[in-house]
C-alpha positions as CSV (number, residue, x, y, z in Angstrom):
1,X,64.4,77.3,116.6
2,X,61.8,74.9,115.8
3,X,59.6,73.5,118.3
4,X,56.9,71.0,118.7
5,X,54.8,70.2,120.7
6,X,52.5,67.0,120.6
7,X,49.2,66.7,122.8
8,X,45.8,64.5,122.9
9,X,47.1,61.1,123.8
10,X,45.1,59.3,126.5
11,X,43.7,55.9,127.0
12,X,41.0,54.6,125.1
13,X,39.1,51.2,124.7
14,X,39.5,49.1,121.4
15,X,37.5,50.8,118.2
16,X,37.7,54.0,119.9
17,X,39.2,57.6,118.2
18,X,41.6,59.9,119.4
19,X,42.7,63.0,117.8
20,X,46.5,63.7,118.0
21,X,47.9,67.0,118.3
22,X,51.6,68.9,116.8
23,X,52.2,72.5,117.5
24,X,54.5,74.0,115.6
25,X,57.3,76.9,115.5
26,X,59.9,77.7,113.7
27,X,59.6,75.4,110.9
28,X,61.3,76.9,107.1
29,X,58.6,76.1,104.6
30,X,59.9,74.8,101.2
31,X,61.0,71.3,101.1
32,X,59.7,69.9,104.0
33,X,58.3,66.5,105.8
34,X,55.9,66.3,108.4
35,X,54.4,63.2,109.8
36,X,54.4,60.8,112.6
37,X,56.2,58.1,114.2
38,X,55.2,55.9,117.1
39,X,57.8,53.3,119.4
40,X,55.7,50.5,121.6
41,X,57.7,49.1,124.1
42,X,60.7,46.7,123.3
43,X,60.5,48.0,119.4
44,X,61.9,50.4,116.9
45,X,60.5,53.0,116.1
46,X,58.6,53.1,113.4
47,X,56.7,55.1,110.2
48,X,53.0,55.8,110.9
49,X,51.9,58.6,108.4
50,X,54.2,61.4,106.7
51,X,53.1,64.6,104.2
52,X,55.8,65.9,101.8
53,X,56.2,69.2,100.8
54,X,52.4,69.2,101.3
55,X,51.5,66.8,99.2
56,X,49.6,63.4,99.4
57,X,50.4,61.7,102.0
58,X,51.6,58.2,103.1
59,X,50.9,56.1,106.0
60,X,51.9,52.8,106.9
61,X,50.2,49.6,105.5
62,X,48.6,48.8,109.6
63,X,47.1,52.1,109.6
64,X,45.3,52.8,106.2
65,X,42.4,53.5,106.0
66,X,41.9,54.1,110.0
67,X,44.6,57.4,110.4
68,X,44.2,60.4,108.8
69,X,47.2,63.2,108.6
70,X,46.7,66.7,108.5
71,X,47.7,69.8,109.2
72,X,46.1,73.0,109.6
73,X,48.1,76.3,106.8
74,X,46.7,78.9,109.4
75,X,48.7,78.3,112.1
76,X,51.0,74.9,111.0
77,X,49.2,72.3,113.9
78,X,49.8,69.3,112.3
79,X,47.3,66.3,113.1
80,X,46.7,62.6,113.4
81,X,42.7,61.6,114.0
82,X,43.0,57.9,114.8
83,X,40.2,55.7,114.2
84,X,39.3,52.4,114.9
85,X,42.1,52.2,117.4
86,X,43.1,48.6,117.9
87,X,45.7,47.3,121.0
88,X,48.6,47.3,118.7
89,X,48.1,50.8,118.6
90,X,49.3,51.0,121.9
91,X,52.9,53.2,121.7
92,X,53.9,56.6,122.9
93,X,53.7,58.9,119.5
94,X,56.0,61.5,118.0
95,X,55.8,64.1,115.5
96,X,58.4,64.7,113.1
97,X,59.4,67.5,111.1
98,X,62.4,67.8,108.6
99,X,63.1,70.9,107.1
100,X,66.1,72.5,105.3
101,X,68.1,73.3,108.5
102,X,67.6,69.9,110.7
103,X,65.2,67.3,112.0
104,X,63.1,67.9,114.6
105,X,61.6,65.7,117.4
106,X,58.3,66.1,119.8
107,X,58.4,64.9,123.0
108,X,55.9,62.3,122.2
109,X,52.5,61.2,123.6
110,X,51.3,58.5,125.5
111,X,48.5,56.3,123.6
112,X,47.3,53.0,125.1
113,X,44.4,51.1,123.6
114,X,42.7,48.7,126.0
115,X,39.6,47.6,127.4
């Protein structure tokens, strides 16, 4: 059974980093997603960075170049450093995973950027 398991969220004041956290069980590596989403209030949820299979990964066009996805092969904690965190940042964040038996939801994290 795959779990996961998200931690690090907080509050923090505009330009300010955080470091997101996804522990993982359970997951069937072959073809595979992992990645993030995040849901503000009153909006969809939406896209913030995925890795396929292990490969490059993608993130969306209001985070380039400020989030950074990773995760670590020794024991499959997948990441999110955050950056120059702005308030639109604000949402409560999941990680995702997809793997040949399902898809798989954290129970998300609370981020709020303000001053």
């Amino acid at each position: 059974q795959v779990q996961l398991v998200e931690s690090g969220g907080g509050l923090v004041q505009p330009g300010g980093s955080l470091k997101l956290s996804c522990a993982t069980s359970g997951i069937v590596f072959g073809n595979y997603t992992m990645g993030w989403y995040r849901q503000a209030p009153g909006e969809q949820r939406e896209l913030v960075a995925l890795t396929i299979s292990g490969s490059s990964a993608r993130y969306a066009d209001s985070v380039k170049g400020r989030f950074t996805v990773s995760r670590d092969h020794a024991d499959n904690t997948l990441y999110l450093q955050m950056n120059g965190l702005k308030p639109e940042d604000t949402a409560v964040y999941y990680c995702h995973v997809v793997d040949v038996r399902g898809v798989y939801w954290g129970q998300g994290t609370q981020v709020t950027v303000s001053s």
